[in-house]
N, CA, C and O atoms as a CHARMM CRD file, in Angstrom:
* protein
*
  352
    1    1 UNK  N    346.71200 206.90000 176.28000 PROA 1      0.00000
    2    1 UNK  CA   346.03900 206.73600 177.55800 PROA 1      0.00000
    3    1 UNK  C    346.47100 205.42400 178.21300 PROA 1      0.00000
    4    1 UNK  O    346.78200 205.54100 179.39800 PROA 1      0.00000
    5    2 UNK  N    346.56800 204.01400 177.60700 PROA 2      0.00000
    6    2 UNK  CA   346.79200 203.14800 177.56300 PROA 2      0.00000
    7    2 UNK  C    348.11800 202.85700 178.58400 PROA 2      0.00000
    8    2 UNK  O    348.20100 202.37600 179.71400 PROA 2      0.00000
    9    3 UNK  N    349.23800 203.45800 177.50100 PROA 3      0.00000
   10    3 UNK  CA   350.53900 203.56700 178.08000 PROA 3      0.00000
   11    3 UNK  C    350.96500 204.50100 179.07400 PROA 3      0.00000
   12    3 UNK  O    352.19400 204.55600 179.09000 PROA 3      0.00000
   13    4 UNK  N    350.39400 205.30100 179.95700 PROA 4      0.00000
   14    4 UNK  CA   350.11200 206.27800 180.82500 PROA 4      0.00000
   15    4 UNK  C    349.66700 205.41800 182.10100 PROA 4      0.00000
   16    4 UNK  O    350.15400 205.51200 183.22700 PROA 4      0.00000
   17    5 UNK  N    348.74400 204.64800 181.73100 PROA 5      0.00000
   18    5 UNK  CA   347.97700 203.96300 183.39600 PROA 5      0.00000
   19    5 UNK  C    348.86300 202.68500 183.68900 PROA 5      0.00000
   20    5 UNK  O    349.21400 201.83400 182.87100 PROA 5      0.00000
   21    6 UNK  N    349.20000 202.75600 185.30400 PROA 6      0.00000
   22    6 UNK  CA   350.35900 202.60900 185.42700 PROA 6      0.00000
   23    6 UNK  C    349.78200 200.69000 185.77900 PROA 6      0.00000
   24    6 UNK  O    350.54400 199.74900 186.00100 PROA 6      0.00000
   25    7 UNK  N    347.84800 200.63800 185.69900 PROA 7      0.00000
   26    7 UNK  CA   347.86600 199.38200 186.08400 PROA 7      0.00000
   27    7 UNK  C    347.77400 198.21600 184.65800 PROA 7      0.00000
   28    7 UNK  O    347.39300 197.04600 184.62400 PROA 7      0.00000
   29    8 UNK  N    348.26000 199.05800 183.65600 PROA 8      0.00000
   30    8 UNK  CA   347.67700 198.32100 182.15200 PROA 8      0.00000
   31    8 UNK  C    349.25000 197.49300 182.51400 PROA 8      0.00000
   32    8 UNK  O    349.96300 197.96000 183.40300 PROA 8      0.00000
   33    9 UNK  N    349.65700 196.31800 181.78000 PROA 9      0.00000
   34    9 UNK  CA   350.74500 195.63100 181.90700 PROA 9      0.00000
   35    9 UNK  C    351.24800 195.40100 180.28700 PROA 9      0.00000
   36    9 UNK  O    352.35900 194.98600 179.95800 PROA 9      0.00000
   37   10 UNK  N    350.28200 195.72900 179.48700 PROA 10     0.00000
   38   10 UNK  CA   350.53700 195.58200 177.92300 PROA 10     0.00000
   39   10 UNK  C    348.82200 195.27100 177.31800 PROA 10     0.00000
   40   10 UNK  O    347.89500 194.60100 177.77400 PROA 10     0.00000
   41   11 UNK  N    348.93900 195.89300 176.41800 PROA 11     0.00000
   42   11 UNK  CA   347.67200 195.71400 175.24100 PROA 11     0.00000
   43   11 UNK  C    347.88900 194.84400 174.17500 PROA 11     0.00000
   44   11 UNK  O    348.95900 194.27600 174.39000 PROA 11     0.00000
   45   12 UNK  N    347.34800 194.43000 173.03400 PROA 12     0.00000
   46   12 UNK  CA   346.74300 194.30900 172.14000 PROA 12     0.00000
   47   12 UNK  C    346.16200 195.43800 171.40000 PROA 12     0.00000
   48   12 UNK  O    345.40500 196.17400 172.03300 PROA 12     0.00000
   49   13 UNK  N    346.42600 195.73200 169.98200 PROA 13     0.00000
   50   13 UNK  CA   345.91600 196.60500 169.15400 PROA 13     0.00000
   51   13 UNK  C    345.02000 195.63200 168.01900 PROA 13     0.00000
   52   13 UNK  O    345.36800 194.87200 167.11400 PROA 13     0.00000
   53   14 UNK  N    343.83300 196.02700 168.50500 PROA 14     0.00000
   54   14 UNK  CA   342.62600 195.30900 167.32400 PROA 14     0.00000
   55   14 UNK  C    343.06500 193.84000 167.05000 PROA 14     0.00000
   56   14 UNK  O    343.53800 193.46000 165.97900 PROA 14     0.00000
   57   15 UNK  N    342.81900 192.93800 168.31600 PROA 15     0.00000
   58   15 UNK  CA   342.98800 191.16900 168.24000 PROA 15     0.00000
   59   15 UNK  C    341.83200 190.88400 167.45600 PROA 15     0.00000
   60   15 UNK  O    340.76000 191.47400 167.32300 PROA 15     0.00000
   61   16 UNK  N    342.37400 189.68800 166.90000 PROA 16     0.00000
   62   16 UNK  CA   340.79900 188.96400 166.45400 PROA 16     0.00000
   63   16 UNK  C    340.39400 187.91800 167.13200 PROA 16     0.00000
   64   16 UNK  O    340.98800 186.89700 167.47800 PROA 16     0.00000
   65   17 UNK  N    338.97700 188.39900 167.33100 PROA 17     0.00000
   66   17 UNK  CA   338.29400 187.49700 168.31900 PROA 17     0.00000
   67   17 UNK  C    337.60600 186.49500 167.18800 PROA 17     0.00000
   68   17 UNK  O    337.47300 187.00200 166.07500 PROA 17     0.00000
   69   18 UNK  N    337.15300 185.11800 167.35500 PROA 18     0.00000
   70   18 UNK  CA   336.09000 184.30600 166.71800 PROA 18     0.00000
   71   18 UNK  C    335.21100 183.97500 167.68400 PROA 18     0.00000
   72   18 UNK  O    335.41000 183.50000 168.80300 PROA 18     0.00000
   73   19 UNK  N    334.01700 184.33900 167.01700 PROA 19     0.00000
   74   19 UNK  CA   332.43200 184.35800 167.46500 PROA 19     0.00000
   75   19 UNK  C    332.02600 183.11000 167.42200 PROA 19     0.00000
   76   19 UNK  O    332.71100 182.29300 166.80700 PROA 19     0.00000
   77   20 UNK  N    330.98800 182.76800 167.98300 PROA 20     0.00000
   78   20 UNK  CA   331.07100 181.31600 168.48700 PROA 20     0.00000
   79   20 UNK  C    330.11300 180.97500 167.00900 PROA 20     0.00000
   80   20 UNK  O    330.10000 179.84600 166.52000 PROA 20     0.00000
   81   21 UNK  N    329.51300 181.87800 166.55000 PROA 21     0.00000
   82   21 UNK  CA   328.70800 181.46900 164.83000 PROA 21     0.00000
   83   21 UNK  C    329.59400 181.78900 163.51900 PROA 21     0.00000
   84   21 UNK  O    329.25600 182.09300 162.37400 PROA 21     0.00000
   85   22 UNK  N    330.97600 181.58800 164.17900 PROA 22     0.00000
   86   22 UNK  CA   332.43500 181.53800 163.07000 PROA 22     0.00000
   87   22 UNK  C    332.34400 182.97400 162.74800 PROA 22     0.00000
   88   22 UNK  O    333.46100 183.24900 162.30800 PROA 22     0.00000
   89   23 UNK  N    331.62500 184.02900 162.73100 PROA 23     0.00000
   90   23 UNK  CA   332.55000 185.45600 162.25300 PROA 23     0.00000
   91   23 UNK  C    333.19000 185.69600 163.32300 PROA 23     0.00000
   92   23 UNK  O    333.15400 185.15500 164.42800 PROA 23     0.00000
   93   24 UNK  N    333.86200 186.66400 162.86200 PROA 24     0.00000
   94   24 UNK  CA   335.21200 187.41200 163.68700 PROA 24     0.00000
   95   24 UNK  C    334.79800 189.01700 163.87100 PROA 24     0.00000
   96   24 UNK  O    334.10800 189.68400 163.09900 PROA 24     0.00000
   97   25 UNK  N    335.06800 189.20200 164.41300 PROA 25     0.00000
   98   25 UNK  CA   335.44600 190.69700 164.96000 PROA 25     0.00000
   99   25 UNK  C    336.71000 191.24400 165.70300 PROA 25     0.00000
  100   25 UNK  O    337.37600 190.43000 166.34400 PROA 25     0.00000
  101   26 UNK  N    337.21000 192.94400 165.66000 PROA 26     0.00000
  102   26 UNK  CA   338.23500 193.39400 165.83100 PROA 26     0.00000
  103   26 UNK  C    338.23900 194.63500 166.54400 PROA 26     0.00000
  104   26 UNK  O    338.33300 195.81500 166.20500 PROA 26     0.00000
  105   27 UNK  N    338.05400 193.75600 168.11600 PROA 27     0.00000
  106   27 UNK  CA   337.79500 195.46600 169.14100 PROA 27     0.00000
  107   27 UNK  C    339.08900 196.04400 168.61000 PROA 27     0.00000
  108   27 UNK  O    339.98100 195.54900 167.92100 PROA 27     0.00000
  109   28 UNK  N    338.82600 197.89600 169.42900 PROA 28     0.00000
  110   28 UNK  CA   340.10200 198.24600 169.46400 PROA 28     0.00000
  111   28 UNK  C    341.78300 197.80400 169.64600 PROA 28     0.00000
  112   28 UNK  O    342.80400 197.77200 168.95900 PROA 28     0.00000
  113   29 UNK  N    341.15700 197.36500 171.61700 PROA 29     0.00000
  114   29 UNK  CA   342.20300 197.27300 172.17700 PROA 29     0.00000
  115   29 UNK  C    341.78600 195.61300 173.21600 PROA 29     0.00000
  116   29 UNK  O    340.65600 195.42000 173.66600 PROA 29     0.00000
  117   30 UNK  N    342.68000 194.84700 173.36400 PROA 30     0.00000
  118   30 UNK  CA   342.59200 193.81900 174.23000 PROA 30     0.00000
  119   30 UNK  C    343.76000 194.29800 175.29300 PROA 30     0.00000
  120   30 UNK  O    344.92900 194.55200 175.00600 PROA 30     0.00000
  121   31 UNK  N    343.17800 194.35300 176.51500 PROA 31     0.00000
  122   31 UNK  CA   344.04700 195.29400 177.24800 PROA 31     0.00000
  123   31 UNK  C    344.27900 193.98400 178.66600 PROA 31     0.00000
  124   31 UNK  O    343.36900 193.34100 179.19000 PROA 31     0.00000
  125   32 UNK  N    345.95200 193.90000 179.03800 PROA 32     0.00000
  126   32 UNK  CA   346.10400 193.02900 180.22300 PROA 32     0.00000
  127   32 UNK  C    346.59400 194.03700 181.02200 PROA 32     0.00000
  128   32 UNK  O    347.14700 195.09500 180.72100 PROA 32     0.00000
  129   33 UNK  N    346.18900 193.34700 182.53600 PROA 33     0.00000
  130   33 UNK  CA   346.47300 194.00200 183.60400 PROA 33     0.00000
  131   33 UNK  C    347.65100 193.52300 184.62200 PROA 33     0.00000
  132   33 UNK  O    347.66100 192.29200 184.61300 PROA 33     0.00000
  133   34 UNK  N    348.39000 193.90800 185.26900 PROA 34     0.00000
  134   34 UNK  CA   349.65500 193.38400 185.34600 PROA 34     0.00000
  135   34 UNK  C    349.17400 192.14400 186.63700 PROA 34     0.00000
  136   34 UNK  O    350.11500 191.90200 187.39400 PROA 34     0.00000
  137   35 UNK  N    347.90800 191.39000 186.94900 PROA 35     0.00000
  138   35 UNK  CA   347.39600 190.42400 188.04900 PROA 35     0.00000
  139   35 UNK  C    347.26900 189.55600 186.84000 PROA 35     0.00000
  140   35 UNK  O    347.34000 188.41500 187.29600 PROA 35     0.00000
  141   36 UNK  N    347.10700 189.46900 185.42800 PROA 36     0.00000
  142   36 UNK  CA   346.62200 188.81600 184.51000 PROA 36     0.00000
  143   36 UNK  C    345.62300 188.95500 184.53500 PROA 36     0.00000
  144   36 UNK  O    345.28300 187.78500 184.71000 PROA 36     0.00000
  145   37 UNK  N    344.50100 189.64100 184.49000 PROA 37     0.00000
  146   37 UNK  CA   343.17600 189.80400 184.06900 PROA 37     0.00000
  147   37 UNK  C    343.65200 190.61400 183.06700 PROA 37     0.00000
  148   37 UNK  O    344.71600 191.21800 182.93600 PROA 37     0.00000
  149   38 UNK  N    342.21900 190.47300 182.07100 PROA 38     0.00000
  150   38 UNK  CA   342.16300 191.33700 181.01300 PROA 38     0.00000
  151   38 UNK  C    340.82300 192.43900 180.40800 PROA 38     0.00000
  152   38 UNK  O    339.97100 192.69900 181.25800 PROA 38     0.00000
  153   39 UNK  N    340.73500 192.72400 179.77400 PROA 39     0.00000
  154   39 UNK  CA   339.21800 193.32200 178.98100 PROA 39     0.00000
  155   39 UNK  C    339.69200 193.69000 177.76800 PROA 39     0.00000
  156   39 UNK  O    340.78300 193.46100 177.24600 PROA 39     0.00000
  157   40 UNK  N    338.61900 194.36900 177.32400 PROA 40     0.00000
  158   40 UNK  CA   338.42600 195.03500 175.79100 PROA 40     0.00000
  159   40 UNK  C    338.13700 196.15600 175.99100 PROA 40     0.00000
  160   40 UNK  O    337.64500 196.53100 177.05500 PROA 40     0.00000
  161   41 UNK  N    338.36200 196.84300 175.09900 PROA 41     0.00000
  162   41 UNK  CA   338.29800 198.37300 175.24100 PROA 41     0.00000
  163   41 UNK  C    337.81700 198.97200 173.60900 PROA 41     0.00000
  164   41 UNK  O    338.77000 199.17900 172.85800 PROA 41     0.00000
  165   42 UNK  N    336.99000 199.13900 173.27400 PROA 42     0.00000
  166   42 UNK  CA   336.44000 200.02800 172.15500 PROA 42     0.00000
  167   42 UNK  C    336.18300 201.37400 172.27900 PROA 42     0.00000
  168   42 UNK  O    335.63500 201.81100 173.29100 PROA 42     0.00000
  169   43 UNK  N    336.61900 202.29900 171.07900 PROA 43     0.00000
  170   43 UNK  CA   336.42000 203.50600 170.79600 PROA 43     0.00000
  171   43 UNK  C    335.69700 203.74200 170.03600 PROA 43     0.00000
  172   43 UNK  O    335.94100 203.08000 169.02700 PROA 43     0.00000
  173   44 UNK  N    334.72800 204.46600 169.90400 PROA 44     0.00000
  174   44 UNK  CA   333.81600 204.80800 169.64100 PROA 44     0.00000
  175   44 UNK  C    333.50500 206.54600 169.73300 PROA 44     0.00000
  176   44 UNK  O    333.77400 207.09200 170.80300 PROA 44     0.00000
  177   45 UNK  N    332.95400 207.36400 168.62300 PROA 45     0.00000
  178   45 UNK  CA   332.47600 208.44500 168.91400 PROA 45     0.00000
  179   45 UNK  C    331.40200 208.74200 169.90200 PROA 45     0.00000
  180   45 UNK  O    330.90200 207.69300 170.30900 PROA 45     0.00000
  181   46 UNK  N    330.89500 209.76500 170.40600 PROA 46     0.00000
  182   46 UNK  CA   329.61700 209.49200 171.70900 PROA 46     0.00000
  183   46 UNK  C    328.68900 209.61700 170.60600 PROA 46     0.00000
  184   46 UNK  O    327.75900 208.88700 170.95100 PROA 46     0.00000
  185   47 UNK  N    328.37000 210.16200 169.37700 PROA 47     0.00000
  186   47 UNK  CA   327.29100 210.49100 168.89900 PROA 47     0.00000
  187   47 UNK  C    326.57200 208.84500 168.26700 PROA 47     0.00000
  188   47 UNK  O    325.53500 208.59700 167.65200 PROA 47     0.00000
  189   48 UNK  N    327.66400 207.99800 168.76300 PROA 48     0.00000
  190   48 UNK  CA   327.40400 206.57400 168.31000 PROA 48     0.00000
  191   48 UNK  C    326.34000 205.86600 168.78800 PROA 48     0.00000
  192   48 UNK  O    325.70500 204.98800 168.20500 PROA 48     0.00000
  193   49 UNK  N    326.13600 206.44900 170.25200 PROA 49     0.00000
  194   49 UNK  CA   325.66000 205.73800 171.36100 PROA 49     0.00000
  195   49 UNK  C    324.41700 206.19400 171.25200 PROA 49     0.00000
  196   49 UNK  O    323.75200 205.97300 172.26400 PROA 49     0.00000
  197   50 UNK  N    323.64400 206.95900 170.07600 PROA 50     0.00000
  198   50 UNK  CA   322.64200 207.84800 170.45200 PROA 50     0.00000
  199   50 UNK  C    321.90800 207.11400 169.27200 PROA 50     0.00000
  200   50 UNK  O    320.68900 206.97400 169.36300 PROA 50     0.00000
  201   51 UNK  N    322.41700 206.75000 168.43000 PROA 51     0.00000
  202   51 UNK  CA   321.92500 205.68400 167.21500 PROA 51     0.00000
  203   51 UNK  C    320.77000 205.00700 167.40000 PROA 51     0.00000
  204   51 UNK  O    320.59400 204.62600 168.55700 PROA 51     0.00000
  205   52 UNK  N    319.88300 204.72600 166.57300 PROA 52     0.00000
  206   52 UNK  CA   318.52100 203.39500 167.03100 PROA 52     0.00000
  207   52 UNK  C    319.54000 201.97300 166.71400 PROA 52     0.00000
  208   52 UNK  O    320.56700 201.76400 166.06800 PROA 52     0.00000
  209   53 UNK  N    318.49200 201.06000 167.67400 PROA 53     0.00000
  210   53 UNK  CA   318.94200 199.59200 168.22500 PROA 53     0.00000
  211   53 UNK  C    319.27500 198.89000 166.26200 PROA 53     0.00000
  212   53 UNK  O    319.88300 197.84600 166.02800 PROA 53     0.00000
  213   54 UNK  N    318.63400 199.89000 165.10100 PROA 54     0.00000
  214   54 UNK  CA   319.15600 198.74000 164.24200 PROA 54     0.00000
  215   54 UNK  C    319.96700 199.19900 163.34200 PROA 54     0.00000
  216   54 UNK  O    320.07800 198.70700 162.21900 PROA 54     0.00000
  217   55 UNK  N    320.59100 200.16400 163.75700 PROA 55     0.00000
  218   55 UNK  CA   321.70600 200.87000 163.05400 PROA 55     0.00000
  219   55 UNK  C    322.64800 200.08900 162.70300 PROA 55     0.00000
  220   55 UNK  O    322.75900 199.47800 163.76600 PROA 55     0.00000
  221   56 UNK  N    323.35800 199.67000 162.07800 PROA 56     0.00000
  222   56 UNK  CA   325.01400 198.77400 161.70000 PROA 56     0.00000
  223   56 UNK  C    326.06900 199.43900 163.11200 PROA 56     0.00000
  224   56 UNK  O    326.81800 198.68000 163.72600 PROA 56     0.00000
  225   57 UNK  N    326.00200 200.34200 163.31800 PROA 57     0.00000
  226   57 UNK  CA   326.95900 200.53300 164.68200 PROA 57     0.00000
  227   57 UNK  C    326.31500 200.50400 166.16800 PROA 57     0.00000
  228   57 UNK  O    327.01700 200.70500 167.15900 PROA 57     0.00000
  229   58 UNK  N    325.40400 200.32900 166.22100 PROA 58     0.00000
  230   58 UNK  CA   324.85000 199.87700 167.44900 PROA 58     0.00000
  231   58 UNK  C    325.26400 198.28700 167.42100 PROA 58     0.00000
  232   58 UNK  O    326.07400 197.63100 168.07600 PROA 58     0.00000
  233   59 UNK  N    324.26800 197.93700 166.27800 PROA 59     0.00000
  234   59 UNK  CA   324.53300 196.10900 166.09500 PROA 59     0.00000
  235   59 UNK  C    326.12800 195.95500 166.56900 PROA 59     0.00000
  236   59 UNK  O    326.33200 195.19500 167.51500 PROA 59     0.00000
  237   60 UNK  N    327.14000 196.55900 166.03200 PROA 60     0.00000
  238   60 UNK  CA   328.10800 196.05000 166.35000 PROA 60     0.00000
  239   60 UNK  C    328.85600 196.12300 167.55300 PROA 60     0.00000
  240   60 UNK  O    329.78600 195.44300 167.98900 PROA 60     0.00000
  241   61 UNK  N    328.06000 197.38200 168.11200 PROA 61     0.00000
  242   61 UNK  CA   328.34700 197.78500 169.94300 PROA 61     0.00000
  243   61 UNK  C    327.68300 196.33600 170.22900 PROA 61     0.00000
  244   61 UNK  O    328.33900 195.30900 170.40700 PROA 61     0.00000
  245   62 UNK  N    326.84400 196.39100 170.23900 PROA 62     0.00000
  246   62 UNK  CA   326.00000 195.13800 170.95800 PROA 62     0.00000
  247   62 UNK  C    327.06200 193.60500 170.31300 PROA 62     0.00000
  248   62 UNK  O    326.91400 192.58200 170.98200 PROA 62     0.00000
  249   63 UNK  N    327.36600 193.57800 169.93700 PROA 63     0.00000
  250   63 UNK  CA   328.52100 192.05200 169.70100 PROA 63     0.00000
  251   63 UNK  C    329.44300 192.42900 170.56400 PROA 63     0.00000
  252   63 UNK  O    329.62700 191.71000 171.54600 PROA 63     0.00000
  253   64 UNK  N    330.15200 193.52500 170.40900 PROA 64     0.00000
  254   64 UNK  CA   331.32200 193.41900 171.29200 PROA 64     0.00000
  255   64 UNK  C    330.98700 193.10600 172.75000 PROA 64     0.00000
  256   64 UNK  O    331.85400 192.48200 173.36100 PROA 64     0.00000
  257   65 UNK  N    329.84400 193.44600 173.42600 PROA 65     0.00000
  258   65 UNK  CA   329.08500 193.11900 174.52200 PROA 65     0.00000
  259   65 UNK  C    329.04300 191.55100 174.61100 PROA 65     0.00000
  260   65 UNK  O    329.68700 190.82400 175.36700 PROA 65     0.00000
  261   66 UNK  N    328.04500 191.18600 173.56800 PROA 66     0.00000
  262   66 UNK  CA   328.34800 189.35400 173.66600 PROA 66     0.00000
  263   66 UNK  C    329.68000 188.91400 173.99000 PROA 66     0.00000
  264   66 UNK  O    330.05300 188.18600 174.91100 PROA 66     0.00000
  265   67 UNK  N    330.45000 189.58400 172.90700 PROA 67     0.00000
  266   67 UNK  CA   331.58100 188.92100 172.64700 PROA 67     0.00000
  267   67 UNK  C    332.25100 188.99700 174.54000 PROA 67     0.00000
  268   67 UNK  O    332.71900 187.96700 175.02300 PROA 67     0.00000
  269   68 UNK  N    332.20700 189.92100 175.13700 PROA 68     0.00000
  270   68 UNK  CA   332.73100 190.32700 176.65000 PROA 68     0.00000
  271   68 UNK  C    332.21900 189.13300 177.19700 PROA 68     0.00000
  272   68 UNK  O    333.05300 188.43800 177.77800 PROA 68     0.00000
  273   69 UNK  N    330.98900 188.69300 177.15700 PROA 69     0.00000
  274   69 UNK  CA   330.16400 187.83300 177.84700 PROA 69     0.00000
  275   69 UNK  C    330.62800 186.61600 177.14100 PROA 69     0.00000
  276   69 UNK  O    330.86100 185.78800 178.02200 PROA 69     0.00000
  277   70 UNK  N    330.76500 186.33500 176.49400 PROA 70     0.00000
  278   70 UNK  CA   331.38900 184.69700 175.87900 PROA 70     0.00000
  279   70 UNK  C    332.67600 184.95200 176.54000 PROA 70     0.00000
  280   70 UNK  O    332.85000 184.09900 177.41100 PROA 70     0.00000
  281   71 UNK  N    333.33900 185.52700 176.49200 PROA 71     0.00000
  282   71 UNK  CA   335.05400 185.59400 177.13300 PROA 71     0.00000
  283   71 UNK  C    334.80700 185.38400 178.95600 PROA 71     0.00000
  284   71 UNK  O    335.45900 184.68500 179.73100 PROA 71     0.00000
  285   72 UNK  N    333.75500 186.17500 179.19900 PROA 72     0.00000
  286   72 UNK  CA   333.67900 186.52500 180.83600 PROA 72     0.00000
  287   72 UNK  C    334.60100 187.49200 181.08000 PROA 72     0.00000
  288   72 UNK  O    335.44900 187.38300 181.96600 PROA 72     0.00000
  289   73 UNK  N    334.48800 188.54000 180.27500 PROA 73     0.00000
  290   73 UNK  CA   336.03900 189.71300 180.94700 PROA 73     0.00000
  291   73 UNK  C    334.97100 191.18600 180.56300 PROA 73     0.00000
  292   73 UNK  O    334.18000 191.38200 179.64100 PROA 73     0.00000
  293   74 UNK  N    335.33400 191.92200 181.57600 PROA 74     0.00000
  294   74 UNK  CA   334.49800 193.41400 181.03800 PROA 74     0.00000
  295   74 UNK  C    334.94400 193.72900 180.03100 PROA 74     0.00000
  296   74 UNK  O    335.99000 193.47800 179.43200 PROA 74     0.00000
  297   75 UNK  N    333.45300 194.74500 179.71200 PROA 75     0.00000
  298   75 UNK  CA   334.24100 196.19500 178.40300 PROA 75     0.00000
  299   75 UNK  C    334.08300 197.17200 178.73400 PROA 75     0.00000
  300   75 UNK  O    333.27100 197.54000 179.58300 PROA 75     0.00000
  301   76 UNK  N    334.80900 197.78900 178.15000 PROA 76     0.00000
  302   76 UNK  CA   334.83500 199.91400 178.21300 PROA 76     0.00000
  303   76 UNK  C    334.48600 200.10500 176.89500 PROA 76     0.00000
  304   76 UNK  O    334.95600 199.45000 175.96500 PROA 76     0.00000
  305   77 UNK  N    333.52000 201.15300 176.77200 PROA 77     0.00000
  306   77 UNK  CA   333.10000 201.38600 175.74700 PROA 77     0.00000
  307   77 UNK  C    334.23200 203.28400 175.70500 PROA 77     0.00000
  308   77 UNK  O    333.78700 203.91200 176.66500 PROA 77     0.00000
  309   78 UNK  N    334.81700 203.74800 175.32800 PROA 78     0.00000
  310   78 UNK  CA   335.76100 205.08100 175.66600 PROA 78     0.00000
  311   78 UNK  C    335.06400 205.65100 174.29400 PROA 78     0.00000
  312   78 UNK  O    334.72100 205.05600 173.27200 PROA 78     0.00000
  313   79 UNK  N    334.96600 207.39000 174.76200 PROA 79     0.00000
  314   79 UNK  CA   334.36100 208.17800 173.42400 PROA 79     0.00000
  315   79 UNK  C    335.53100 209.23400 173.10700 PROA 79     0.00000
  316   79 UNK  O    336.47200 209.28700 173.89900 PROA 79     0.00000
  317   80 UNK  N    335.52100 209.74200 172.43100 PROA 80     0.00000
  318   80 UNK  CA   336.80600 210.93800 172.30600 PROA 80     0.00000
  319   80 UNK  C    337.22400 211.93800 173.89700 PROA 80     0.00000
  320   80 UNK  O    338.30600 212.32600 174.33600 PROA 80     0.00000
  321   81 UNK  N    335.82200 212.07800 174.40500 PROA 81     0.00000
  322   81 UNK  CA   336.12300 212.59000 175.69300 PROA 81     0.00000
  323   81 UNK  C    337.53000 211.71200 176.45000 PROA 81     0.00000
  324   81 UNK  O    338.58600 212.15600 176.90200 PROA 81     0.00000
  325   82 UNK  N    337.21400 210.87200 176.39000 PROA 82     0.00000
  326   82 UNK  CA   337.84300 209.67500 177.71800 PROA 82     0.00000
  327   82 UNK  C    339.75900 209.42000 177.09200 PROA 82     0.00000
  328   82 UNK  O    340.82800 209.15900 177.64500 PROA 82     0.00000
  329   83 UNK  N    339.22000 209.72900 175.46100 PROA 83     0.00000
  330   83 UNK  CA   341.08400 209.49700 174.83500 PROA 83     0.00000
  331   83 UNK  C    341.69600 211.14800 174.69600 PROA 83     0.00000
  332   83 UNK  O    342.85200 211.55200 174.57200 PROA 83     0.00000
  333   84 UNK  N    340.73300 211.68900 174.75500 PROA 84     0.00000
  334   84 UNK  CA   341.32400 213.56400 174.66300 PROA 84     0.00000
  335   84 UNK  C    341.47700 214.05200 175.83600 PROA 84     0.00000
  336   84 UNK  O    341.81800 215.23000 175.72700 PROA 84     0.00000
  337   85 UNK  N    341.36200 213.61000 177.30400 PROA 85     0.00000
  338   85 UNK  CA   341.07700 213.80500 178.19100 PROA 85     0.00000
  339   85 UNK  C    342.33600 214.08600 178.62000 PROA 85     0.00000
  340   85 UNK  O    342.61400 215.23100 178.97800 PROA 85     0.00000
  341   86 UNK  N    343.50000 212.81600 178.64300 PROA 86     0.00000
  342   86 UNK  CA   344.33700 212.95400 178.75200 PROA 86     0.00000
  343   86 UNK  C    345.79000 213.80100 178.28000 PROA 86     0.00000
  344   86 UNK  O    346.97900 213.70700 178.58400 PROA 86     0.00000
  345   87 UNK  N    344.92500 214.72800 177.30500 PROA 87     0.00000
  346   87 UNK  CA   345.90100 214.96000 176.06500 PROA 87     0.00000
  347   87 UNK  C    345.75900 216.67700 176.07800 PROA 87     0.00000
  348   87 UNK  O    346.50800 217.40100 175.42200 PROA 87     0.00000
  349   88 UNK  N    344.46300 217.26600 177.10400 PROA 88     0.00000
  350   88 UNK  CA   344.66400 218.40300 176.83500 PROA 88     0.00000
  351   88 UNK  C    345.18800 219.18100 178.38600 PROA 88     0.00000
  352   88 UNK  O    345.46800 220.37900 178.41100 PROA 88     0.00000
């Protein structure tokens, strides 16, 4: 999908970010845009999103969110719909 949109300029496959309380985490994708802006992009199943707030994969939806907000750059959260989309 990535390499298809003609405004992506190059990605990142699973960067490591450091959290400002020293752990790390490893979105999918760190995605640049050919103006130099950037975001994050996580994949995720949809049945993920349906989880309670103290599930281990919610918790970790919700960091990658911080983590957007400590950077100041959006996120896409993409479910199989959004990466199969292109493909059928």
């Amino acid at each position: 999908v990535l390499e298809n949109d003609p405004s992506v300029d190059r990605y990142e496959y699973e960067p490591r970010f450091i959290l400002p309380d020293g752990k790390w985490v490893l979105p999918d994708f760190k995605v640049f845009a050919a103006d130099g802006s950037w975001k994050i992009i996580e994949v995720k199943a949809a049945w993920v999103f349906n989880l309670p707030p103290e599930h281990r994969k919610t918790i970790k939806i919700n960091t990658y969110r911080r983590l957007a907000q400590c950077e100041n750059v959006s996120i896409e959260f993409w479910t199989e719909k959004d990466v199969l989309h292109d493909h059928l």
